[in-house]
ROMI-606052 format. One record per residue (C-alpha): residue in three letters; x, y, z. Coordinates in steps of 0.1 Angstrom, whole numbers, plus 5000, padded with zeros to 4 digits. Example, Ala and Ser with C-alpha at 12.3 -4.5 7.8 and 13.67 -1.06 7.14 Angstrom:
ala512349555078;ser513749895071;
//
This chain:
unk376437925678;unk378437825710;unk378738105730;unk379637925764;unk376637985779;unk374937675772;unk371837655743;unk368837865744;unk365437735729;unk363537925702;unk360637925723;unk362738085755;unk364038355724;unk360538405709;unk358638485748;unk361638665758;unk361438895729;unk357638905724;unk357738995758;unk359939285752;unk358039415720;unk354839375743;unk356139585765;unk358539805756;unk357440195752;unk358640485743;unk361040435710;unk364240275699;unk366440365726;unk363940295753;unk363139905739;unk366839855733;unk367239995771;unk364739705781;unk366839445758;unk369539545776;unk367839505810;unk366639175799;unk369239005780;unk372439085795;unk371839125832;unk368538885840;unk369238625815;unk373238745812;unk372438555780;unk375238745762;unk377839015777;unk377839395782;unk380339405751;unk378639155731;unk375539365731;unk377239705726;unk378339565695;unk375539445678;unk373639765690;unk376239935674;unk375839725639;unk372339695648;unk372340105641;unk373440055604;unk369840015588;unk366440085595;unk365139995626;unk368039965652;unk366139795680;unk364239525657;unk368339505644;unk369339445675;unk366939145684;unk368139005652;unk371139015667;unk370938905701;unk368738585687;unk371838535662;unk374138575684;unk372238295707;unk371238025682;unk372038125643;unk370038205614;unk366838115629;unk367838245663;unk367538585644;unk364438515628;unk362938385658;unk363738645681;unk362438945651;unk359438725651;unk358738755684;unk359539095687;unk357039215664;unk354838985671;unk352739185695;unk352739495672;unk351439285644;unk348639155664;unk347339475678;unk347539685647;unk345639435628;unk342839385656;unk342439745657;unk342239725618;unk339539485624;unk337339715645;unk338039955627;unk336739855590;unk333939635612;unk332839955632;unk334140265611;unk330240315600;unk329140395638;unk328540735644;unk329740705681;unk333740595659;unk333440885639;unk332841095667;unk335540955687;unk337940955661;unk336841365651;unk337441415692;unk340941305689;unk342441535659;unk342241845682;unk343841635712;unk346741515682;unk347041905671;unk347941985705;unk350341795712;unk352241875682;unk351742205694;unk353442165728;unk356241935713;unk357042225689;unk356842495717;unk359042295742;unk361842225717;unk362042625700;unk362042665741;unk364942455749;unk366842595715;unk366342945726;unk367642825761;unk371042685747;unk372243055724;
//
């Protein structure tokens, strides 16, 4: 694709956007904040209209920010732009969910895990808890 802005490398895609799926917290909206961030004003790899739109079309199915990779690495190189830049992107995830899955099925037998892991359900619980209570608060607040 020649979008006047000269030609990105995979590899600059895939860091760019394992370094955003490293790093990005907090949800969709929040990692699509940092693509933003990233994208169109450090890299200014594509404009603020450019990536309004394929957030926008990014929104259609499933997983809007992974979408949205997909469619900035498009946008920047083509069909394996795209697959790059989701490849990068989830990258990170991937690797930590399976190395905890590791320790996990290696170390699931050790009484000190099991304890842990029983220690957390109460922590879980309350959180759920609070979550509920703060948003019946706020609905009460807006009648």
């Amino acid at each position: 694709m020649d979008n006047g802005r000269g030609r990105i490398s995979l590899r600059e895609i895939f860091t760019t956007f394992f370094y955003i799926g490293a790093t990005g917290f907090g949800g969709g909206m929040a990692i699509v904040s940092l693509m933003e961030r990233v994208c169109v004003h450090r890299k200014r790899w594509l404009g603020l209209d450019e990536f309004m739109h394929g957030l926008a079309f990014g929104q259609i199915l499933g997983p809007f920010s992974l979408n949205t990779a997909i469619f900035i690495g498009y946008y920047l190189r083509g069909s394996l732009g795209g697959i790059t830049a989701a490849a990068g992107f989830i990258s990170p995830s991937f690797f930590l969910i399976s190395l905890l899955s590791w320790l996990y099925f290696r170390f699931h037998e050790l009484p000190q895990l099991q304890s842990a892991l029983k220690g957390t359900n109460p922590v879980v619980i309350a959180l759920i808890v609070v979550a509920a209570a703060d948003g019946t608060q706020q609905g009460q607040e807006r009648q």
